[in-house]
N, CA, C and O atoms as a GROMACS GRO file, in nm:
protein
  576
    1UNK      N    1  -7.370   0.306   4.696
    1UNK     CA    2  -7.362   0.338   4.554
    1UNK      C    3  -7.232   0.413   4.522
    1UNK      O    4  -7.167   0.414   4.418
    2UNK      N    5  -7.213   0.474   4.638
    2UNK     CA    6  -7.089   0.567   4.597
    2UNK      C    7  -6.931   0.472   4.579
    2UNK      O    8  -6.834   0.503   4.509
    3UNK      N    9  -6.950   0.339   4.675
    3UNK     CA   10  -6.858   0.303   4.718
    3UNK      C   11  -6.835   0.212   4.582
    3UNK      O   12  -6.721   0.176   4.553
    4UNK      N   13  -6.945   0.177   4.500
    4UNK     CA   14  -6.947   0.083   4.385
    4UNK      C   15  -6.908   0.197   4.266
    4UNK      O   16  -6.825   0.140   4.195
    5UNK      N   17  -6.925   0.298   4.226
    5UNK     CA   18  -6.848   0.382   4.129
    5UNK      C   19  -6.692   0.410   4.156
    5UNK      O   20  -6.622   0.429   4.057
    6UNK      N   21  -6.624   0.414   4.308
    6UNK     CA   22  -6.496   0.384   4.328
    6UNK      C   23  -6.419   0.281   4.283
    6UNK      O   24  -6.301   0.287   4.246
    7UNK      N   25  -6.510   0.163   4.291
    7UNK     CA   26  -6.429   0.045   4.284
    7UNK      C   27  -6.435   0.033   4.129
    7UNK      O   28  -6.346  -0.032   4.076
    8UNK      N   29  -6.502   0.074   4.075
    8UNK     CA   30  -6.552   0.095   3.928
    8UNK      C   31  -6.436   0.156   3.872
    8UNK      O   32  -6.355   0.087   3.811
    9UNK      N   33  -6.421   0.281   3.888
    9UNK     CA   34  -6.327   0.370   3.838
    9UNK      C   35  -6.161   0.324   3.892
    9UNK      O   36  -6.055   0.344   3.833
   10UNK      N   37  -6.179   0.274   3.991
   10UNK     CA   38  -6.009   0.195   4.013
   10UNK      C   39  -6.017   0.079   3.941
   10UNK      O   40  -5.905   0.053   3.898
   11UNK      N   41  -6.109  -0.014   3.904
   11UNK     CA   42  -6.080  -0.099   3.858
   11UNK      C   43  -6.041  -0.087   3.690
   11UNK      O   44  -5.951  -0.154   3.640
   12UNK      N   45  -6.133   0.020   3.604
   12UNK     CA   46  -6.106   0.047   3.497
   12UNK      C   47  -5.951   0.087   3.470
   12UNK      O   48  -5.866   0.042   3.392
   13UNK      N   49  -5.951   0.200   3.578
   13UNK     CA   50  -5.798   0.274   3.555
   13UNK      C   51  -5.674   0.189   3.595
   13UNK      O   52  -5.557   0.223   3.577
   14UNK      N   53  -5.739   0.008   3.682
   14UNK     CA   54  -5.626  -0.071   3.696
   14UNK      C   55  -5.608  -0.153   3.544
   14UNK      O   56  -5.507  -0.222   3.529
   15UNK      N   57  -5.662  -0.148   3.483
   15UNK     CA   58  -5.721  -0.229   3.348
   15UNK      C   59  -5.641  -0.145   3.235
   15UNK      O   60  -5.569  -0.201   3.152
   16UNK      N   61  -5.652  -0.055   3.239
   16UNK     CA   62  -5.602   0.050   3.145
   16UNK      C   63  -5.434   0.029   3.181
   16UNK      O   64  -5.355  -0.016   3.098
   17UNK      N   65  -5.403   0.064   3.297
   17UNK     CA   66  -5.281   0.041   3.315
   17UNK      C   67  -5.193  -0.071   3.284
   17UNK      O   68  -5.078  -0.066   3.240
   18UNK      N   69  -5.285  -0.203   3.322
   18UNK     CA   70  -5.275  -0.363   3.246
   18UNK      C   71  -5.252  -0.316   3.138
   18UNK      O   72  -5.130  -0.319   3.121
   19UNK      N   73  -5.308  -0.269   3.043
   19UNK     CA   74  -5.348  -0.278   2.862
   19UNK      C   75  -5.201  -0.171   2.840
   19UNK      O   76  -5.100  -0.232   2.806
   20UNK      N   77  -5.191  -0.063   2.853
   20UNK     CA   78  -5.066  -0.022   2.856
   20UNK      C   79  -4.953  -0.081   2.880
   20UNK      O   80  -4.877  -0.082   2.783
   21UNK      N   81  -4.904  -0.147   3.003
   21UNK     CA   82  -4.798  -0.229   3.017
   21UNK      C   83  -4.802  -0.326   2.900
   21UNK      O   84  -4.697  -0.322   2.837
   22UNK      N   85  -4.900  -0.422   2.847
   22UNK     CA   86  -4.921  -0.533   2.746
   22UNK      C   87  -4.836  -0.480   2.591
   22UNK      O   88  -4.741  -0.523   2.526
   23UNK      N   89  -4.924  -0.374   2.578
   23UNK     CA   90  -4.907  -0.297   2.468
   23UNK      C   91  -4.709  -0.293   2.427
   23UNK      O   92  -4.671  -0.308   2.311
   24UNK      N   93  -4.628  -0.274   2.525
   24UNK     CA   94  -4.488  -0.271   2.521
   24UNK      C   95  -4.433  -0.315   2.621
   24UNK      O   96  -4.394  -0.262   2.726
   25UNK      N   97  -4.431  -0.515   2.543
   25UNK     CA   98  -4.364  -0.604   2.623
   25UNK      C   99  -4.253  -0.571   2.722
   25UNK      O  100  -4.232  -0.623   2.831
   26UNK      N  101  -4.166  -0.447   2.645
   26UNK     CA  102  -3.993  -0.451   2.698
   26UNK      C  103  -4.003  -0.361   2.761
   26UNK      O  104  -3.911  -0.299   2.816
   27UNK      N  105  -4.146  -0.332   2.763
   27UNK     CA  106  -4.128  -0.172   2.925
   27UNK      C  107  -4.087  -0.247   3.021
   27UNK      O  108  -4.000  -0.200   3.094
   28UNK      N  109  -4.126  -0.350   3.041
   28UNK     CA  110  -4.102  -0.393   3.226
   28UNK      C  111  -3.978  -0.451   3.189
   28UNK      O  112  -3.966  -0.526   3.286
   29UNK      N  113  -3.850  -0.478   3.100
   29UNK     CA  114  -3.746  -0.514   3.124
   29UNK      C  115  -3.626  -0.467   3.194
   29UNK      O  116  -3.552  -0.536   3.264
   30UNK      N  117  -3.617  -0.367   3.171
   30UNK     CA  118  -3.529  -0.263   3.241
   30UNK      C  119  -3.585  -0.257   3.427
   30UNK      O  120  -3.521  -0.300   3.524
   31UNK      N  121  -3.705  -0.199   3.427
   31UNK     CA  122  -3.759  -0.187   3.615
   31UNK      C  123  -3.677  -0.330   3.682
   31UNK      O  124  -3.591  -0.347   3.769
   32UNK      N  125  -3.760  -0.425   3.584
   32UNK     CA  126  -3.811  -0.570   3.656
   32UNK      C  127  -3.593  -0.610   3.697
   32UNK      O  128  -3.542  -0.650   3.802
   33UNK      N  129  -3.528  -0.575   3.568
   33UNK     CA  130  -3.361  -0.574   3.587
   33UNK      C  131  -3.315  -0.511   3.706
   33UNK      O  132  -3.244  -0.564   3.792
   34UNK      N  133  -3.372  -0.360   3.706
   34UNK     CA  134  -3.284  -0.286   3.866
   34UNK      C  135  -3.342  -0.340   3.961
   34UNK      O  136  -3.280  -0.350   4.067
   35UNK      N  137  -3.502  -0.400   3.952
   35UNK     CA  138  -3.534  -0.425   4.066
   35UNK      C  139  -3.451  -0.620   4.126
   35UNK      O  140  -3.447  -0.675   4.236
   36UNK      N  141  -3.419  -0.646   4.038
   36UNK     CA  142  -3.366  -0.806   4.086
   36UNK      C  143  -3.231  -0.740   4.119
   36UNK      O  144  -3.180  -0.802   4.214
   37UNK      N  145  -3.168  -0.659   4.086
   37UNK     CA  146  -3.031  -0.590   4.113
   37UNK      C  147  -3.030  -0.544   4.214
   37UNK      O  148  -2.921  -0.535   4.271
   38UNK      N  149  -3.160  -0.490   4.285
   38UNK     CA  150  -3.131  -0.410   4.380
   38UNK      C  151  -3.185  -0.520   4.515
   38UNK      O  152  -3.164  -0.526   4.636
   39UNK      N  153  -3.250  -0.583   4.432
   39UNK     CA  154  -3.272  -0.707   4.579
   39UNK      C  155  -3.142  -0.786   4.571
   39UNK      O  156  -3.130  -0.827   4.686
   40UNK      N  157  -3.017  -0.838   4.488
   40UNK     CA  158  -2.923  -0.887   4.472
   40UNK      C  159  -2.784  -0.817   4.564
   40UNK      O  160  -2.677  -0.859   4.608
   41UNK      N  161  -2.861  -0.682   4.563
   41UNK     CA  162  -2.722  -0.599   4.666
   41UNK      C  163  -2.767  -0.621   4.782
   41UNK      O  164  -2.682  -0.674   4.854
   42UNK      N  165  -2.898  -0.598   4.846
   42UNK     CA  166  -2.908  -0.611   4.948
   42UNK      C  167  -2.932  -0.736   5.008
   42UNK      O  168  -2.988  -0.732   5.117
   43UNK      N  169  -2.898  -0.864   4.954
   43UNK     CA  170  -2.867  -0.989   4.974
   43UNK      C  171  -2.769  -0.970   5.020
   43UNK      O  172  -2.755  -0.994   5.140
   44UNK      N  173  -2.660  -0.917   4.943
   44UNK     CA  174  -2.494  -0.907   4.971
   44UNK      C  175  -2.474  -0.819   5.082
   44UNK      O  176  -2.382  -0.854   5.157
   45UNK      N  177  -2.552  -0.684   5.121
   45UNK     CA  178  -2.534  -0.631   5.221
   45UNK      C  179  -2.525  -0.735   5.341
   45UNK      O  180  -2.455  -0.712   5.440
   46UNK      N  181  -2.581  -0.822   5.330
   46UNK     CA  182  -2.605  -0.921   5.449
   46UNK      C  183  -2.475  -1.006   5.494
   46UNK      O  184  -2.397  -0.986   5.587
   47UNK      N  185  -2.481  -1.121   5.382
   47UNK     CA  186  -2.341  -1.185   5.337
   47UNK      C  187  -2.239  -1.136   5.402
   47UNK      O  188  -2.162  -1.189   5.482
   48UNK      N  189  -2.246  -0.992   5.347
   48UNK     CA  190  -2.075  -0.905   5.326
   48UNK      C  191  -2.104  -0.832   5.463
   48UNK      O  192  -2.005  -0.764   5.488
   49UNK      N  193  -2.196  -0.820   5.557
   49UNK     CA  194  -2.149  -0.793   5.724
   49UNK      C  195  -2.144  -0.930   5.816
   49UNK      O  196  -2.100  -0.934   5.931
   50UNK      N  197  -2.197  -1.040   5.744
   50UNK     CA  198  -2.174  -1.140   5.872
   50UNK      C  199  -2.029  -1.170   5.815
   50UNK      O  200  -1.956  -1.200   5.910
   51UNK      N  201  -1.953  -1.173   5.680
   51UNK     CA  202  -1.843  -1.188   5.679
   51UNK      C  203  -1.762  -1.112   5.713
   51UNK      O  204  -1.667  -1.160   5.774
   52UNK      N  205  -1.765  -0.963   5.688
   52UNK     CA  206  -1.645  -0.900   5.776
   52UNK      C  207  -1.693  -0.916   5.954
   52UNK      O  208  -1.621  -0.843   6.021
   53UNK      N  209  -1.780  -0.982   6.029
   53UNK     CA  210  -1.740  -0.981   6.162
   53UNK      C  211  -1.678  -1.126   6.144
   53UNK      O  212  -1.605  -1.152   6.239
   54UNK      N  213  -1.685  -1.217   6.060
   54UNK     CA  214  -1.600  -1.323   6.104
   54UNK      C  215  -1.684  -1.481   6.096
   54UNK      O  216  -1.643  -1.594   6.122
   55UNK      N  217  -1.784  -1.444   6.061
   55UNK     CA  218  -1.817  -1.549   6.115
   55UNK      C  219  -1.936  -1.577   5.976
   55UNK      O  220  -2.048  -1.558   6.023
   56UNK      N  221  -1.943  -1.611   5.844
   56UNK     CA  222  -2.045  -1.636   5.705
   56UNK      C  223  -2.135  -1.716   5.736
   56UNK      O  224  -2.116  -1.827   5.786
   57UNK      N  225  -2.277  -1.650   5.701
   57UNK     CA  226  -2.368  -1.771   5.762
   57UNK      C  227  -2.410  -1.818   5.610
   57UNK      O  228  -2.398  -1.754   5.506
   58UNK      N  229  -2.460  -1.939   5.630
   58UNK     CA  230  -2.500  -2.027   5.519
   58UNK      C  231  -2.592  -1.934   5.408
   58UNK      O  232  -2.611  -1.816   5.441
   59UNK      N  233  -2.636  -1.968   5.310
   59UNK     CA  234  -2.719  -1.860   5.212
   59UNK      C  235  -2.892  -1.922   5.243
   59UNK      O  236  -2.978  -1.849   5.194
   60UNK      N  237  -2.935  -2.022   5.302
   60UNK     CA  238  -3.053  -2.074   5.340
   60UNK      C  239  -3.091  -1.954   5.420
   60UNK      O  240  -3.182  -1.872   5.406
   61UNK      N  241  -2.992  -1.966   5.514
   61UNK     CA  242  -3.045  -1.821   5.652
   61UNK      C  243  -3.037  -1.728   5.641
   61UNK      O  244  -3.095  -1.661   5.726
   62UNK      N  245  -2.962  -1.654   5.533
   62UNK     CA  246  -2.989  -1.486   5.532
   62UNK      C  247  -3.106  -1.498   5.434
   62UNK      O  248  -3.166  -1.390   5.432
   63UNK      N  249  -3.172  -1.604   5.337
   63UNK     CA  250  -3.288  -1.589   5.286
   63UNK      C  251  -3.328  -1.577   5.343
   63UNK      O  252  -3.360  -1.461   5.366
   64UNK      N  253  -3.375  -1.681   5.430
   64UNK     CA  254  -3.504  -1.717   5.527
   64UNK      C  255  -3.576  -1.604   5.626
   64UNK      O  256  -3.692  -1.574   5.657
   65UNK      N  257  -3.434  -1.553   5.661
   65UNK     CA  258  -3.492  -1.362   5.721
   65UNK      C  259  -3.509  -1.265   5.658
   65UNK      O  260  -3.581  -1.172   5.694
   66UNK      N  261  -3.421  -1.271   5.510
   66UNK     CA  262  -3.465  -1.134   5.463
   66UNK      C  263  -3.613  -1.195   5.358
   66UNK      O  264  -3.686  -1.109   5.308
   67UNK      N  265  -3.641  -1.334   5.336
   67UNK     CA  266  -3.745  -1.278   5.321
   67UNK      C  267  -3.868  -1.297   5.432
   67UNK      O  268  -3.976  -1.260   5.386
   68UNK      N  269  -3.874  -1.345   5.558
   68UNK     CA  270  -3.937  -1.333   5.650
   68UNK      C  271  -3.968  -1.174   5.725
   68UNK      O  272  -4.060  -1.154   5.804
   69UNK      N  273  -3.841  -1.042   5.669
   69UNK     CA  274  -3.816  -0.937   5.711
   69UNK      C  275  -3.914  -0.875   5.610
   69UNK      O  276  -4.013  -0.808   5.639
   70UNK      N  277  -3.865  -0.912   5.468
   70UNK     CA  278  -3.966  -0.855   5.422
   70UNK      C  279  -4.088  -0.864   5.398
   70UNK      O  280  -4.151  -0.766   5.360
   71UNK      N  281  -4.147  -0.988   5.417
   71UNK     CA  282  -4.285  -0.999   5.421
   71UNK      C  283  -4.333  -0.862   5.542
   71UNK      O  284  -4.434  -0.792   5.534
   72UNK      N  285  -4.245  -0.857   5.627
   72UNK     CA  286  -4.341  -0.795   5.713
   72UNK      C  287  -4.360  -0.642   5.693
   72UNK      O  288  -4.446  -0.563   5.730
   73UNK      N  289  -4.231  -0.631   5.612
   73UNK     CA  290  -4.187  -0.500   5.598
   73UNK      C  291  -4.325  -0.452   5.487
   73UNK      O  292  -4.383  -0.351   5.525
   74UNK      N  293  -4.366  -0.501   5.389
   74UNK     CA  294  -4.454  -0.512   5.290
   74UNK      C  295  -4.615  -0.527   5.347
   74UNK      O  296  -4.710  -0.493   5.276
   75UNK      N  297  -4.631  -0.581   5.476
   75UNK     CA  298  -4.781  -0.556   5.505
   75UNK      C  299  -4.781  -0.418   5.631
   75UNK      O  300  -4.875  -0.384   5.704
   76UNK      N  301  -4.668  -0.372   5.624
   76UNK     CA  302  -4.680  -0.250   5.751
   76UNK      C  303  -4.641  -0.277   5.875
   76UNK      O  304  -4.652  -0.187   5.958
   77UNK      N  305  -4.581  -0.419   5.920
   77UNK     CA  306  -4.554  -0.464   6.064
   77UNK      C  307  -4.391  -0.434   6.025
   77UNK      O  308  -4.316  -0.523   5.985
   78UNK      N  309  -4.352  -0.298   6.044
   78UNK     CA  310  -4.223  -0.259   6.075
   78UNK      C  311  -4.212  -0.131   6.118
   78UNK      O  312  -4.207  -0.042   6.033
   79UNK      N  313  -4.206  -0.101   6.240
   79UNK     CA  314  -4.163   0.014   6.313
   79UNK      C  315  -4.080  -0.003   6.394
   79UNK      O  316  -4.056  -0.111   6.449
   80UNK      N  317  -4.004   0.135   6.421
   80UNK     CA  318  -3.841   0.136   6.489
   80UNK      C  319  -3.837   0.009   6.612
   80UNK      O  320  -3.904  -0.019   6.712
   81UNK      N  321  -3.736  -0.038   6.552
   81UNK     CA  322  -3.679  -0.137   6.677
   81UNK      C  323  -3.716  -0.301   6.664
   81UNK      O  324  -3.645  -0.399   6.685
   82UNK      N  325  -3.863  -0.292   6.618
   82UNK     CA  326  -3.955  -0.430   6.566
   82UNK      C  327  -3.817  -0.494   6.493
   82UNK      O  328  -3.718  -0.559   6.525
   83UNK      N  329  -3.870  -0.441   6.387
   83UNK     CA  330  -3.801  -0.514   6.261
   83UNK      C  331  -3.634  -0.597   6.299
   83UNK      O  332  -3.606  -0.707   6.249
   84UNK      N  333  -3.561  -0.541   6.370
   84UNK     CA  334  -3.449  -0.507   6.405
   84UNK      C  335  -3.449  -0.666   6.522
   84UNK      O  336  -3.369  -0.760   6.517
   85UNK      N  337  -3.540  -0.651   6.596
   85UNK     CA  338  -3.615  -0.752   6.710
   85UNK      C  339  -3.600  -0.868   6.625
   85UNK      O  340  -3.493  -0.928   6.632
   86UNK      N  341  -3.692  -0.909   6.543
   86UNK     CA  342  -3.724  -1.026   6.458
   86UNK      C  343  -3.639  -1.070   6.381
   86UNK      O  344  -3.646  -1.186   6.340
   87UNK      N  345  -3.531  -0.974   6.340
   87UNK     CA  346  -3.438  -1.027   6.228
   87UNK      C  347  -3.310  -1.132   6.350
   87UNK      O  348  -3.251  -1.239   6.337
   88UNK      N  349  -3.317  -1.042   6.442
   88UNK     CA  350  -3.171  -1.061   6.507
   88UNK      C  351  -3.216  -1.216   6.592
   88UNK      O  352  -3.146  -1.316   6.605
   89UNK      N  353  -3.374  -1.189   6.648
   89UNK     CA  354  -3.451  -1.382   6.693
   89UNK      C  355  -3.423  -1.457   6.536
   89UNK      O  356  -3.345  -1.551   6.522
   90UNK      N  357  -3.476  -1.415   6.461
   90UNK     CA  358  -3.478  -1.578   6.292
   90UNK      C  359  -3.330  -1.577   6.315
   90UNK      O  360  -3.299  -1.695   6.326
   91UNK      N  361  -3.222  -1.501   6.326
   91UNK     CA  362  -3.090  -1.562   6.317
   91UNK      C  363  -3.090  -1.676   6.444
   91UNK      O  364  -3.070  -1.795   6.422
   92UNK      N  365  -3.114  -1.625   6.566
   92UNK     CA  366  -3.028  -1.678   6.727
   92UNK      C  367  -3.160  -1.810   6.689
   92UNK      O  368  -3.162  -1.900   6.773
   93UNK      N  369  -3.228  -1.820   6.615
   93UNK     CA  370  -3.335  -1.956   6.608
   93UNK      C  371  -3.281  -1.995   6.507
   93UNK      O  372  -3.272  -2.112   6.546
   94UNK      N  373  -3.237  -1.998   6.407
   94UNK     CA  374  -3.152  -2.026   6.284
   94UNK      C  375  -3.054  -2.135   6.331
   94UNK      O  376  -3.066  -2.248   6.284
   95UNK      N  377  -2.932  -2.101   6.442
   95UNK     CA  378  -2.859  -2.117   6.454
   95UNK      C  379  -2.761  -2.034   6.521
   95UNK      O  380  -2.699  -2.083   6.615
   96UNK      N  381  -2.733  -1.873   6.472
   96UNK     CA  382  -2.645  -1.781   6.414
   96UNK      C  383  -2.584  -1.740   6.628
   96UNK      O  384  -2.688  -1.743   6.694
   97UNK      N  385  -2.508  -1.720   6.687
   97UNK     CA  386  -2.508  -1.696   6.809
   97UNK      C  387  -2.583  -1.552   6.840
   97UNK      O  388  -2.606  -1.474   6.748
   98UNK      N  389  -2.616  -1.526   6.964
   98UNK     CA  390  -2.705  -1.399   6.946
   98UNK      C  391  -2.624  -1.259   6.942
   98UNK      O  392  -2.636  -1.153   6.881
   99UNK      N  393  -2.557  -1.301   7.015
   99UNK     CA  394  -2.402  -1.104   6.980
   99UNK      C  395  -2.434  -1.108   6.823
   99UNK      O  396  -2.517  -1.041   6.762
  100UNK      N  397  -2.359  -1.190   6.782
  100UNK     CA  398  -2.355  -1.208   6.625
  100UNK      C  399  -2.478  -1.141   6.559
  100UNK      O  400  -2.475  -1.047   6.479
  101UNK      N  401  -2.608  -1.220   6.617
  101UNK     CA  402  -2.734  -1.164   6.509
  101UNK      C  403  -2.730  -1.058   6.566
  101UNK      O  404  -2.754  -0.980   6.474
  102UNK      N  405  -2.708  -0.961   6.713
  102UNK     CA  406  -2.730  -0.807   6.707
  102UNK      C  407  -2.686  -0.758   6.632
  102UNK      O  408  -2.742  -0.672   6.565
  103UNK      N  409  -2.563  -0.796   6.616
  103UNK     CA  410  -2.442  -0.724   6.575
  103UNK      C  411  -2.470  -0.683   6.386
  103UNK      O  412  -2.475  -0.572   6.333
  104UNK      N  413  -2.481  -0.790   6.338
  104UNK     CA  414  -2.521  -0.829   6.195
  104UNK      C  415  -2.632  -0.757   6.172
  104UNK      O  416  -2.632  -0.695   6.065
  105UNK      N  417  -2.736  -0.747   6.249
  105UNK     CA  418  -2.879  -0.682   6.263
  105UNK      C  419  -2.867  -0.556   6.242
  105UNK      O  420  -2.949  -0.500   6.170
  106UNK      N  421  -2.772  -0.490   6.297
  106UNK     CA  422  -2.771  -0.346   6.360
  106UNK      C  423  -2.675  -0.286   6.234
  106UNK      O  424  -2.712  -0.182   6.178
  107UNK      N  425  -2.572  -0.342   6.198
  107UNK     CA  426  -2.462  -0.294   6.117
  107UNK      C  427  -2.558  -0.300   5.957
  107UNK      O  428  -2.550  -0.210   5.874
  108UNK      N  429  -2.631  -0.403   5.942
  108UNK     CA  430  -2.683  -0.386   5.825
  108UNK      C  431  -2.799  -0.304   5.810
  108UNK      O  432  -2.807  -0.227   5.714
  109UNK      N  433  -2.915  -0.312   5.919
  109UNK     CA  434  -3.010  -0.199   5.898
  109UNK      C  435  -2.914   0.001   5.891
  109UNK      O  436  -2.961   0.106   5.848
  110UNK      N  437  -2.795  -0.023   5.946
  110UNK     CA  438  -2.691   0.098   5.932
  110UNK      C  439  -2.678   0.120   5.803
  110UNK      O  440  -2.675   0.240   5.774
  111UNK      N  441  -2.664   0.015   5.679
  111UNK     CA  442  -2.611   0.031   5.563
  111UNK      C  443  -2.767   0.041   5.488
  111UNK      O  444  -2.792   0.155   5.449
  112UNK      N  445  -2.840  -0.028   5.471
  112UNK     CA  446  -2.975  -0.046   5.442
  112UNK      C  447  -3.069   0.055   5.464
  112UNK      O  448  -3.149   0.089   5.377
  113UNK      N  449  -3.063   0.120   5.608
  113UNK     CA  450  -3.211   0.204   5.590
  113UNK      C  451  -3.114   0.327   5.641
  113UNK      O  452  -3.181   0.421   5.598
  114UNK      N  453  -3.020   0.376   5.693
  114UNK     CA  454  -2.964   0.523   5.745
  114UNK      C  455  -2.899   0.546   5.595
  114UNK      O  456  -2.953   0.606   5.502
  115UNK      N  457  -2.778   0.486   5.595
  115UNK     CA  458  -2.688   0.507   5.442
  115UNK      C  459  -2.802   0.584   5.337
  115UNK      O  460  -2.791   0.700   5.295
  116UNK      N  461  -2.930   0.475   5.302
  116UNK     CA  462  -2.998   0.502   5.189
  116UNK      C  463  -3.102   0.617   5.232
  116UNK      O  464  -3.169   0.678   5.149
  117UNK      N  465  -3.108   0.633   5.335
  117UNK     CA  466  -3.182   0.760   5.356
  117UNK      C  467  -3.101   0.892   5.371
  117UNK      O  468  -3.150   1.003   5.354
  118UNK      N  469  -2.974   0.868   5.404
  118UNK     CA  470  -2.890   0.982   5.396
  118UNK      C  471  -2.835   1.004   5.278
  118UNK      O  472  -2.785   1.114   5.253
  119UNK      N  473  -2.834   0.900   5.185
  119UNK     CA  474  -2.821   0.938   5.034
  119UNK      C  475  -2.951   1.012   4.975
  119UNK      O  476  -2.945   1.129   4.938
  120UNK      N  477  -3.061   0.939   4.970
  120UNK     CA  478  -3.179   0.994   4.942
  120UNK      C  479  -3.150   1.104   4.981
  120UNK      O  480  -3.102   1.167   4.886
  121UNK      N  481  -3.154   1.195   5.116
  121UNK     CA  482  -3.162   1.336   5.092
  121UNK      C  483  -3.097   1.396   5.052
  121UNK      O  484  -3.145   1.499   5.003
  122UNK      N  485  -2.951   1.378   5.043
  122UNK     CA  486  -2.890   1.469   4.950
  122UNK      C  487  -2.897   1.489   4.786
  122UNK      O  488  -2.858   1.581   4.715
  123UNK      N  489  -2.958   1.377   4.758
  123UNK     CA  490  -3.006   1.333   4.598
  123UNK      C  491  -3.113   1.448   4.619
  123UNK      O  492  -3.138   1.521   4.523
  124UNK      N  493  -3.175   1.468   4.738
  124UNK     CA  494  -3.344   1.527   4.694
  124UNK      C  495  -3.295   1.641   4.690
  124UNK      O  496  -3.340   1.727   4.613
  125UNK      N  497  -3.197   1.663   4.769
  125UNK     CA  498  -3.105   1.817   4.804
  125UNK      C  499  -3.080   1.878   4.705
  125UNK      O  500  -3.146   1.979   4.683
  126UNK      N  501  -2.961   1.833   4.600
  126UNK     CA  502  -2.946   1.810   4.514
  126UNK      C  503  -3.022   1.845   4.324
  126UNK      O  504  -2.974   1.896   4.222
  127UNK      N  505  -3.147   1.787   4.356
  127UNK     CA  506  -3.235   1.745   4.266
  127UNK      C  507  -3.297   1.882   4.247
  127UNK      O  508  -3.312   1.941   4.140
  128UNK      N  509  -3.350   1.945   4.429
  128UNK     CA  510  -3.420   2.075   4.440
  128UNK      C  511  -3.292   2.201   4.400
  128UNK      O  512  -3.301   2.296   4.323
  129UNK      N  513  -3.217   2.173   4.456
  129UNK     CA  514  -3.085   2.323   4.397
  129UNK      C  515  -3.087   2.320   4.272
  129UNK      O  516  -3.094   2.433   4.223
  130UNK      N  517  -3.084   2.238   4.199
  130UNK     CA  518  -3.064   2.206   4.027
  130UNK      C  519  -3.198   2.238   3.968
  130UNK      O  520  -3.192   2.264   3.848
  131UNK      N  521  -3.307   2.243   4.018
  131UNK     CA  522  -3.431   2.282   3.973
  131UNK      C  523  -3.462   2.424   3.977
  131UNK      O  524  -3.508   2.497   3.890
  132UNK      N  525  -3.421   2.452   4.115
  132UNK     CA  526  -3.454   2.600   4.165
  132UNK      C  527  -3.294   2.724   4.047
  132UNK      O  528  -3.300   2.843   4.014
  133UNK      N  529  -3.198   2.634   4.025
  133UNK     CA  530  -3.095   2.710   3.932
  133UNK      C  531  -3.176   2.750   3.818
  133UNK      O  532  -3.214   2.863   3.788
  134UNK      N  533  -3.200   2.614   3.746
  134UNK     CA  534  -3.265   2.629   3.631
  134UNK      C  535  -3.387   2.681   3.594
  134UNK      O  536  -3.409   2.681   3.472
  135UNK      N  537  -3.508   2.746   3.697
  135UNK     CA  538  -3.554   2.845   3.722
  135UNK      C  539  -3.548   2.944   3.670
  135UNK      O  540  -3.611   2.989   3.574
  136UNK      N  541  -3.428   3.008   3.766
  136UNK     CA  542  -3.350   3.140   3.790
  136UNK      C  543  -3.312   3.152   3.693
  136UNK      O  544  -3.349   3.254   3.635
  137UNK      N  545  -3.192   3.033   3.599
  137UNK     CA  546  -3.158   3.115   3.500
  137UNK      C  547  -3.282   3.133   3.361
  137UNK      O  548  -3.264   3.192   3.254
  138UNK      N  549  -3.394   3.066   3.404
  138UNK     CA  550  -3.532   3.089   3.296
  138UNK      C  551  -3.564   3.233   3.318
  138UNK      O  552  -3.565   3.322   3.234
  139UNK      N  553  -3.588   3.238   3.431
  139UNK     CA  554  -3.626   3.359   3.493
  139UNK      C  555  -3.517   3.488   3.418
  139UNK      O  556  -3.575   3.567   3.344
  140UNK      N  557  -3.401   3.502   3.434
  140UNK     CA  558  -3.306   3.590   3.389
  140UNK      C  559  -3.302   3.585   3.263
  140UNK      O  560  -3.284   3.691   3.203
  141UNK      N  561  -3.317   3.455   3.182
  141UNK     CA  562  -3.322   3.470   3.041
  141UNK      C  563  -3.483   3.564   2.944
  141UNK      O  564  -3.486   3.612   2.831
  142UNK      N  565  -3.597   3.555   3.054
  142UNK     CA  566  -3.675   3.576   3.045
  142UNK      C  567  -3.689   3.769   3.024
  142UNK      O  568  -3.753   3.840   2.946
  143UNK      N  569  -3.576   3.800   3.154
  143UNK     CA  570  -3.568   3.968   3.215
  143UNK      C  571  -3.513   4.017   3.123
  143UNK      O  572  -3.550   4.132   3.097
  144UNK      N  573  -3.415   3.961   3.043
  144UNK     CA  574  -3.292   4.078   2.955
  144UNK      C  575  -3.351   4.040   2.826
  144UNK      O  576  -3.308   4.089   2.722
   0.00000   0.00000   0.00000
């Protein structure tokens, strides 16, 4: 019984959320934009490392892995090293020689998941100093 008022109450509050989005067609224009933008760069992240080592692979095959990468990435089958494993086999089965797919493998998960996580923290870094200022000076405007 308990487990049927859960599904109850998520399903309403998924419904509500439906009816909201409906309500203002052009909310999802802008997300649905960065989000094709941001899958469009990291297409090119790909592209733009098998071309600076020398060697451009066709646009069939960097689909075919990134989205074979991401399917997996999206049901939870990606932990250190896996992911990295599978991308660099769909290339050397592709075609792509295997130095090449390490190489390509390794340089782009570099730009892709370290880069954007070492940006991320300084953004969060960042985000928290600028919060904790504006605080302080509430706080001081508050004292005098």
């Amino acid at each position: 019984m308990d487990f049927r008022l859960k599904a109850e109450r998520m399903l309403n509050s998924f419904h509500e959320g439906i009816r909201t989005l409906s309500a203002d067609k052009k909310a999802l224009a802008r997300p649905v934009a960065f989000s094709l933008l941001s899958w469009a760069f990291d297409v090119s992240v790909v592209f733009l490392t098998f071309t600076a080592l020398g060697c451009p692979v066709p646009v069939d095959k960097v689909l075919i892995v990134y989205a074979l990468t991401g399917t997996l990435q999206s049901i939870g089958i990606s932990f250190l090293g896996f992911t990295e494993i599978i991308v660099s086999s769909s290339y050397t089965v592709l075609g792509v020689p295997l130095a090449l797919s390490l190489s390509a493998t390794l340089l782009t998960r570099a730009v892709t998941l370290w880069f954007k996580l070492i940006l991320a923290y300084v953004a969060f870094q960042w985000a928290g100093l600028k919060i904790l200022l504006e605080k302080s000076t509430k706080t001081n405007a508050w004292q005098t």
